[in-house]
Structures are given as C-alpha cells and as structure tokens.
C-alpha positions in Angstrom: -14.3 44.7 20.1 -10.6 44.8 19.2 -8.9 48.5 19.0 -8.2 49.8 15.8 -5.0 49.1 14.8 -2.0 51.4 15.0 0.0 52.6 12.7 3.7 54.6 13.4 4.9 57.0 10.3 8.3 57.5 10.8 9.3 61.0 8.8 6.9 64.2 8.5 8.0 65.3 4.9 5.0 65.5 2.2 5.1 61.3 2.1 4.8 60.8 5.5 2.5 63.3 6.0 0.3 62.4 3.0 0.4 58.6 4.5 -1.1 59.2 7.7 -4.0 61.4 6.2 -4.9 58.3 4.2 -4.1 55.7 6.5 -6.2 58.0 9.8 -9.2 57.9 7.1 -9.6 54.2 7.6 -9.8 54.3 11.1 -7.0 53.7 12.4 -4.3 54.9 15.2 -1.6 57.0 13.7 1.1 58.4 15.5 3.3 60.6 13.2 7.1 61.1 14.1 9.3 64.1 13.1 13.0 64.2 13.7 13.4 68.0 13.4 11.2 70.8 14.9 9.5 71.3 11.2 6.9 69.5 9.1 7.4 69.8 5.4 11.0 67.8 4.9 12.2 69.4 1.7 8.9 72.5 1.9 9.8 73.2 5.1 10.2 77.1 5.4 11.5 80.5 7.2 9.9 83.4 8.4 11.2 86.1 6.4 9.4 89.6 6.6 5.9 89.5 7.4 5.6 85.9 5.7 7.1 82.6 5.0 9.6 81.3 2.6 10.6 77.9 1.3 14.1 76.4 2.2 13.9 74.6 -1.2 12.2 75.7 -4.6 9.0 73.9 -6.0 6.2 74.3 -8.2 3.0 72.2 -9.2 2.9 70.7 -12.9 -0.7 70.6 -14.4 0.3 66.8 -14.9 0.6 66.6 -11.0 -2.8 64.5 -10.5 -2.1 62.7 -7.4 -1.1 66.2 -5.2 -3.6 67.9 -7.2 -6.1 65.4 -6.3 -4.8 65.6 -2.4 -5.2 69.6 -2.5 -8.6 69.3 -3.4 -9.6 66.8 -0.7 -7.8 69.8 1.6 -9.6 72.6 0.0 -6.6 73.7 -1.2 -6.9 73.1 -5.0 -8.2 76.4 -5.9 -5.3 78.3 -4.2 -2.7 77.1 -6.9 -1.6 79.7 -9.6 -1.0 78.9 -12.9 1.8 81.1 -14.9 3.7 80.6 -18.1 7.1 80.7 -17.3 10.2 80.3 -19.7 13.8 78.6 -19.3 17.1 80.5 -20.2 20.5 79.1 -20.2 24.2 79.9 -19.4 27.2 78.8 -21.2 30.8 80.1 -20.8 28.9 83.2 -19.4 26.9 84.1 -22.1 22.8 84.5 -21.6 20.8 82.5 -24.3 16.9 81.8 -24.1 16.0 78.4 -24.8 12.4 78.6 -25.2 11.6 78.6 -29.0 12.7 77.5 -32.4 14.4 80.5 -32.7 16.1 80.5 -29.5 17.6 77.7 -30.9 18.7 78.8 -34.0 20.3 81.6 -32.6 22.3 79.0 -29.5 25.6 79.7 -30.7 27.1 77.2 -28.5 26.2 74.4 -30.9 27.0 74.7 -34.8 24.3 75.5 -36.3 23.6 71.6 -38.0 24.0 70.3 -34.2 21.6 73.2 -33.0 18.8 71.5 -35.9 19.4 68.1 -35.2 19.3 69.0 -31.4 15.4 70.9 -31.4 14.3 67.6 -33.9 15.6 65.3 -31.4 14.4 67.0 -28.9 10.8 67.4 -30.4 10.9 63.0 -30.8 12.3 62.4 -27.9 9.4 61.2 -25.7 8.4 59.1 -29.3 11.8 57.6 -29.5 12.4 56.2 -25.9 8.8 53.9 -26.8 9.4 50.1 -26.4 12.9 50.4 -25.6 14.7 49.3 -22.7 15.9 51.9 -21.6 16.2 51.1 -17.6 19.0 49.4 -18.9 20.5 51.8 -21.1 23.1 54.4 -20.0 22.0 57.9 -20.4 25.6 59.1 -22.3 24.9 56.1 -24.7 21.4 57.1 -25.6 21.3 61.1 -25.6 25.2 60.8 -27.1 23.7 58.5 -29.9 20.4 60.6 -30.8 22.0 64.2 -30.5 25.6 63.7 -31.2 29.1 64.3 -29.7 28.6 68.2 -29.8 25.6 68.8 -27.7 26.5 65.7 -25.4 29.9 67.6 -24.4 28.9 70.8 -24.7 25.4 71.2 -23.0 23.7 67.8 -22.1 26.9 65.7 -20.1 27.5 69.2 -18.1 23.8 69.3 -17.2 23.4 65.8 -16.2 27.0 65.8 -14.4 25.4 68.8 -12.4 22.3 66.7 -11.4 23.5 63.5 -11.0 27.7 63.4 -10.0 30.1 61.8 -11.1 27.5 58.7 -11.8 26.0 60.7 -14.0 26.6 58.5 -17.6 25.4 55.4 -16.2 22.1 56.8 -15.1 19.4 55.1 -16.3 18.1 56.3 -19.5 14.6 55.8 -18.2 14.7 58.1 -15.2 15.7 60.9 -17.4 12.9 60.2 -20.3 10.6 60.6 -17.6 11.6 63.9 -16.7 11.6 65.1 -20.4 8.4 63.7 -19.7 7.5 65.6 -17.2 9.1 69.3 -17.9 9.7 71.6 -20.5 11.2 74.6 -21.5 8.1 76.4 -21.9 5.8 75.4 -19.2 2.5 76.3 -17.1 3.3 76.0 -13.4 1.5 76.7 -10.9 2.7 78.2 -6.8 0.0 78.1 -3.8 -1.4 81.2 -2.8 -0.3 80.6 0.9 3.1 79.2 0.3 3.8 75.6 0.5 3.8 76.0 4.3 -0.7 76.5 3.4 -0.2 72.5 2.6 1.9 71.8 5.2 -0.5 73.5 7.5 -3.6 72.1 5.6 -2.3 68.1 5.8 -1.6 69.5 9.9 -4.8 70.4 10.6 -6.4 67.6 8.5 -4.7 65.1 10.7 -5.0 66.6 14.0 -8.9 66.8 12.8 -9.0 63.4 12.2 -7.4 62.2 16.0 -3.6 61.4 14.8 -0.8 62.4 17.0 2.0 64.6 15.0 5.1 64.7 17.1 8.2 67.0 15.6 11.5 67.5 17.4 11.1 63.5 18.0 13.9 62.0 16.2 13.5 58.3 16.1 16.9 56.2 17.7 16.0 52.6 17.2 13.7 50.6 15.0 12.9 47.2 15.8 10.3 44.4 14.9 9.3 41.8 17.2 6.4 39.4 17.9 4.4 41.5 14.9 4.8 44.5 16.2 6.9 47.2 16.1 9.3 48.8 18.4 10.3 52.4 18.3 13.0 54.0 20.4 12.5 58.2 21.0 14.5 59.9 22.6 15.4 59.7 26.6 14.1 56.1 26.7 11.1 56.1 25.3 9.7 53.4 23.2 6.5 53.2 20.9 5.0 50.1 19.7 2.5 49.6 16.9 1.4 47.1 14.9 2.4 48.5 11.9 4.8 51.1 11.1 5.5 53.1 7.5 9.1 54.2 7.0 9.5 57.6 4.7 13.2 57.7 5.9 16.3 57.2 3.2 17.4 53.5 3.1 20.8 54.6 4.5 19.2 56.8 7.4 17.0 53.3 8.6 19.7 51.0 8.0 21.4 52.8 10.5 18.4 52.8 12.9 17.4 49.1 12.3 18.7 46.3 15.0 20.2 43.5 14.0 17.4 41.0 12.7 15.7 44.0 11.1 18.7 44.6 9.0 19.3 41.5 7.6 15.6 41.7 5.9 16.1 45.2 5.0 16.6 45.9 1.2 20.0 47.2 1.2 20.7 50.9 0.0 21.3 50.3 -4.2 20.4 54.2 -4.7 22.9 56.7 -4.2 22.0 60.2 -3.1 23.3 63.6 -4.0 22.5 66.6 -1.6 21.8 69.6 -2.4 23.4 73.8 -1.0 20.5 76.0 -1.6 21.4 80.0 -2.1 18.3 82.1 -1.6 19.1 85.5 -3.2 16.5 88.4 -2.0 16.9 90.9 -4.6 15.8 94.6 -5.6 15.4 94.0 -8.8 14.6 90.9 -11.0 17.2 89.0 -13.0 16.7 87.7 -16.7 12.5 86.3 -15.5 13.3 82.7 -16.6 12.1 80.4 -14.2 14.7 78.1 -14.4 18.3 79.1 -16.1 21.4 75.8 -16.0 24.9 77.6 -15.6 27.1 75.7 -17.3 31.1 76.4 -17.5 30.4 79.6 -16.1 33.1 80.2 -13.7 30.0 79.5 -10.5 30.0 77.1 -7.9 26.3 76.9 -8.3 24.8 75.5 -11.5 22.0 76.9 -12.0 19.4 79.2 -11.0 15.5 79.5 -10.4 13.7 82.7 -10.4 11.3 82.0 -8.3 9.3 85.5 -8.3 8.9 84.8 -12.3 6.3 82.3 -11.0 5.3 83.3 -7.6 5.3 87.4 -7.9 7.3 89.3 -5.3 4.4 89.7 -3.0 5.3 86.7 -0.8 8.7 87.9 -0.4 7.9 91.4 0.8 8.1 93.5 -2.6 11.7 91.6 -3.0 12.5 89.2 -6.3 13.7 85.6 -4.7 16.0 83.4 -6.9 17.4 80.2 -5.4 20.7 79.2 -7.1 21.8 75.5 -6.3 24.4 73.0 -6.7 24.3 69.5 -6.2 26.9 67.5 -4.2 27.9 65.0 -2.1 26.8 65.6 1.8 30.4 64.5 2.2 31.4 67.0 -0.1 33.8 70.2 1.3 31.2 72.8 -0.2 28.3 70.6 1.9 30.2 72.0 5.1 31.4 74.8 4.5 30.2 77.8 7.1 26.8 79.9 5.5 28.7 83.1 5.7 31.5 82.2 3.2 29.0 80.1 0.9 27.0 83.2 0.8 29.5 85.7 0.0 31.6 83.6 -2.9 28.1 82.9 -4.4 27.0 86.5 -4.4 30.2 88.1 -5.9 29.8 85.3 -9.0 26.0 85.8 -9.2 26.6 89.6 -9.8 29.1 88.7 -11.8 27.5 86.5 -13.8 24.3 88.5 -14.6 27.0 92.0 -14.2 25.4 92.6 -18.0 21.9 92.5 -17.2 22.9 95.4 -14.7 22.9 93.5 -11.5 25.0 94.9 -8.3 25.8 94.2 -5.1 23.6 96.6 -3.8 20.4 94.7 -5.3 21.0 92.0 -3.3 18.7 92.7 -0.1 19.0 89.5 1.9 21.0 86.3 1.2 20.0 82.7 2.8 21.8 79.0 2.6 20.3 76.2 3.6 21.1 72.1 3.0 19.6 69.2 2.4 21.8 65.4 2.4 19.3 63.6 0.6 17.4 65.3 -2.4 18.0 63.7 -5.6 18.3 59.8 -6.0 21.3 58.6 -8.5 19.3 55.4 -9.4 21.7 52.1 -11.1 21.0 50.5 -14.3 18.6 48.1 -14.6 16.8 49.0 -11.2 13.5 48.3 -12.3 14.2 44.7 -11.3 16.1 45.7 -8.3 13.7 48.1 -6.9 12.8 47.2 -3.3 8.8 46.3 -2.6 7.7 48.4 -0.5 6.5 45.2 1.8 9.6 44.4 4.3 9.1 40.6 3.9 7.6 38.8 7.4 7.8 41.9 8.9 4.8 44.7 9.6 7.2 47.4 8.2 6.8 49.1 5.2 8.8 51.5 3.4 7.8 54.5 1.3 11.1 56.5 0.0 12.7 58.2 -3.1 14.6 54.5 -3.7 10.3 53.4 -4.7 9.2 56.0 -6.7 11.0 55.3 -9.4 10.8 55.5 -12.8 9.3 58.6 -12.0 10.5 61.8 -11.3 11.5 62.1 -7.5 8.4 65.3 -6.6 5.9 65.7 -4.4 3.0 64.4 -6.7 5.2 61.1 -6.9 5.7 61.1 -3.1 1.6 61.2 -2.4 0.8 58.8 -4.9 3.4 56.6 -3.1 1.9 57.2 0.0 -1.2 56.1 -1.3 -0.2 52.9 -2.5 1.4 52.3 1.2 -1.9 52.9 2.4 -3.4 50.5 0.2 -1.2 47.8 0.5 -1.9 48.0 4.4 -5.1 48.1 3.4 -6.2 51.3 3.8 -9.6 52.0 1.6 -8.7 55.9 0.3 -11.7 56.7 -1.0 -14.2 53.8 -1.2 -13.7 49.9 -2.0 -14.9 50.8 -5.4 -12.6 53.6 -5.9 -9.6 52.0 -3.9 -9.8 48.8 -5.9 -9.4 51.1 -8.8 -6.4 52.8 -7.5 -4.7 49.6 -6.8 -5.5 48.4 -10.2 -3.8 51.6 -11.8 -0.5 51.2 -9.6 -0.2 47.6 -11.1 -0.8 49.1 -14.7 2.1 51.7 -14.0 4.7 49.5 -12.9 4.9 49.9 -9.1 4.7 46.8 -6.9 1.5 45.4 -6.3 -0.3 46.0 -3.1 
C-alpha cells in the first residue's frame, strides 16, 4: 500500500492552521511550519498579569459561519460572548456617537442636509451597490457620487485614507460594500471566553491529536518544486520534501523564497499591503465604551481606537480597561520603525489629550504595549476580480491560500478558514463527508472564488 501523501503548510496563522486541521482529517501527512516562536499570526498574544492578551484586536461577527462552524467542531462554539457594542467618532477633537438617527442629526461636522442625505444613503447602501460593477469602480467615485462632496472630504476620504494609504480612492468599490456588508455601527459581537489564544490552543491540540507535526521558530529559507514534489529549505540545511505543499505566506514574502523556475509560475504580487502599529493602552478607568471610535483630524498619530473591554469586560485584563489605538502604514514607513518607547510615550500624551474631557490622566494609564505587524490589510487594484490569482500554482503541487484570495470579502479570520477549506478541497481533501464536501465545493463556485 502506498503512504499517505504529505502535505507541507507553510505559515501557522489561523489559515494555515485551519488548513492542516482539514487536510490531517483526510488522512494525510501534515507537517506545519512556523517562522516565529508563536502560533496565531495576527492572534498571537502576551502574557500580561495572570493571563493572556492579544497583540492585535478581534472579535467574532454572528455572520462569521465558517469560524463559527470551525469552533464548534473544537468545542469551542459555546465559549464565544455575544455583547451589543456601539461606535463613536472623533473629528477635529470633538466626541460624537454615531450609533442612531439622532446621533446623526446631532453630527455637527456635516450640515445638517448632508448629515440627512448621509444616514439615507447609508440605510441603501448595501441595495444600491446590487448589479453594479463595482470591482471596477473607484471607491471616491462611488461614495463621492451617493453622499456628496461634504461627507466625502470631511469624514469618509479621511477614513478610507487611514485604512487604505495613499491608494485609498482607487480601491475597489467592491471590497468596501463588502465591509458595509459585514459591520455596522451598532453591532452584536462576540470575544472567546479564553481569549483567542483558547483557539489557537484548541486548533493545537486538535492537530497534534490528529498525528500532524507543528514546528514554530522554523522559518522557511527556500521553496522549490521539482519532479512533483516539493522542496523546503529550514534552517541550518535542512530540507523537507512533500508532495504537496499549501502556502499561507504574503505573495511578496514567497516570491522572495521561491527559486528561479518557481518564480516564473508564481502569480506576481498585484496587492499592496499596509501594516499596521498597534498601541495597547491598560487603563484605570474606561474611556467613552464604544467599541470602535475613527480619529479623524484630531491632532493623533493613531487613527482610531477600539475599546476592547466594552466587549470583552476587564476580567481578562486583570481588573484593567484595554483599548488598542492603531494606525495604518507602510512597513517602510518612519513610524513602522520607530523604537516602542518613543511610539509609546507620543501616543499616550495625545490619547490623554484627546479624551482630557472625558477626565482621562496620565495616571490612568496602568501599562502601555506596541507591537507591529508588515502585512495586515490588503490594498486590492481595480478590476481584480479578473486578476485574482487561483489558488492552483499551474503544473506545480503548490498552492496558495493568502489575503491576495480572499477577496471580495473582508480580509478576517472567518474569510481565512473558509479559504483554507476550499485549499483543502481543491487537493482533495473530503471536510466533512463526500456528500457534504461536494456541497461545499458547490457553494465556493456560487460565491465567486475559483473552482476547486
């Protein structure tokens, strides 16, 4: 009898990981490589007090099928949360909720005819993007057309600049309808009782159940493909060969790994990508209890803020309130290396200051963290529904499952695992029964991502 045959899965964030649990449930030999010392990617964590904190902020949508689906296979499910939570917003340093009707009416950084147009927009948004095309329609040309100049220069081009850089106008249109899609202001979300590090350690001890070798602090030096199979370089000379191999590494990052004849079929690298400089602010006391607040013109480096103990409580972060603030940039960029300590105290002195009327001090801030991340959110070109890469390196037994494939929808970790299970498909991988597989497949066709 032939051996089963093996898989490599280069990259333990939530795609990776969610890949090998699918792809070890058909049998097969999976061997799961981790350049850093951490599983998790962007929900990898720190201790902090008598628990564990998140680098990075997320949350679970009720909408989130595919992880919710994944948690419940882990017996995990149940452990999610569910709160209310609420956004607020920040312009020229002035505190607005942006929840309601009347918050609306009462946003006196719009006029009061552009703050009536924006909340009917707004309301037919998700209606009005229908049977266009808007994957090849810049987002300044559509939101500046259906809300007007006003809340285009004053609220929705600073927003979108924050997110996306200086591309942000020719993003597509599409990307950001999905995320309407996806969010709102007022919103059920829901945080794990354990952390996100309770599904990091739930995939871990899924896999290691199930026979697959998880290596961290293995950072992968060469990638190769020859005679069907490929070749992986580790570290001090070592090399692993498999005959197939699942890539959950940023085009960039495995363009630069690839040998020659591997590049030359690789898809090249269409998306850009904007890091991200993560503040973690342990505080005494709570700020304004949105969950998410923009910052815009505000006199911050950081553009906007997450109260993450409005949705989690302050029990995982020993009695303390956490809020991340964030900004977006270029890994390239001179805030991306700047040293912790200075990033830390500039951000404090404008976070007190910018909440100095809700009655926040210096002395409530307990604890303060930085950490990075050089790719985090995807800056996707117009038109790239029909420049999207398959996920299928042609002749080759490689296949690729990044942020460049998930696309049109949001970049998350629900759209990560349902990528990783159409990887596993496509290699052939049979999830949860033929029956049930065949169906999956089928759905991934109706929704637009390439066919296994």
């Amino acid at each position: 009898m032939a051996p089963p045959e093996s898989v490599v899965v280069v990259g333990g964030g939530i795609c990776g990981l969610a890949a090998a649990y699918r792809l070890a449930g058909t049998g097969r030999r999976v061997t799961l490589l981790e350049g850093s010392d951490q599983l998790g990617g962007l929900g990898t964590f720190f201790p902090s007090r008598q628990g564990w904190v998140e680098r990075f902020y997320h949350c679970v949508m009720p909408t989130d099928d595919d992880l919710l689906a994944l948690l419940g296979e882990l017996g995990l499910r149940e452990t999610i949360r569910w709160r209310p939570t609420t956004m607020g917003m920040v312009v020229d340093g002035r505190h607005h909720p942006f929840n309601s009707a009347a918050d609306l009416l009462r946003f006196s950084p719009l006029r009061p005819l552009d703050r009536v147009r924006f909340g009917a927009v707004s309301v037919l948004l998700r209606r009005l993007g229908r049977h266009r095309d808007l994957d090849n329609t810049r987002t300044e040309d559509w939101l500046r057309g259906l809300y007007g100049d006003a809340a285009w220069d004053t609220l929705l081009a600073p927003l979108f600049g924050a997110k996306f850089g200086h591309a942000f106008p020719d993003v597509p249109a599409l990307y950001v309808w999905q995320r309407l899609g996806r969010e709102r202001n007022v919103a059920t979300r829901g945080y794990p009782a354990g952390g996100y590090k309770s599904i990091i350690d739930g995939l871990l001890a899924a896999l290691v159940a199930a026979g697959v070798t998880v290596r961290t602090s293995t950072p992968v030096t060469a990638l190769s493909v020859a005679a069907d199979r490929v070749r992986v370089e580790l570290p001090g000379g070592e090399r692993i060969e498999a005959d197939r191999a699942v890539s959950t590494l940023p085009l960039p990052q495995l363009r630069r790994l690839a040998d020659a004849p591997l590049l030359a079929r690789l898809p090249s690298a269409l998306v850009a990508y904007q890091g991200v400089v993560n503040a973690l602010f342990f505080l005494r006391r709570p700020l304004a209890g949105h969950y998410w607040t923009p910052v815009v013109r505000s006199g911050t480096d950081f553009d906007g803020v997450v109260e993450m103990s409005a949705l989690a409580g302050v029990e995982p972060y020993g009695g303390r309130h956490l809020a991340y603030a964030m900004r977006y940039a270029d890994r390239d960029s001179p805030l991306f290396t700047e040293d912790d300590a200075t990033v830390a105290a500039r951000w404090t002195d404008q976070l007190c200051t910018l909440y100095s009327g809700l009655g926040l001090s210096a002395t409530d801030v307990d604890e303060v963290r930085v950490f990075r991340a050089p790719f985090v959110e995807p800056v996707y070109p117009l038109g790239y529904l029909d420049q999207r890469p398959p996920v299928t390196v042609a002749g080759t037994p490689l296949l690729l499952a990044t942020t460049a494939h998930v696309y049109p929808e949001v970049t998350s970790w629900n759209s990560s695992v349902r990528l990783a299970n159409h990887v596993a498909a496509t290699i052939g991988a049979d999830i949860t029964g033929g029956a049930t597989s065949r169906r999956t497949a089928a759905a991934i066709r109706a929704d637009g991502e390439p066919s296994p």
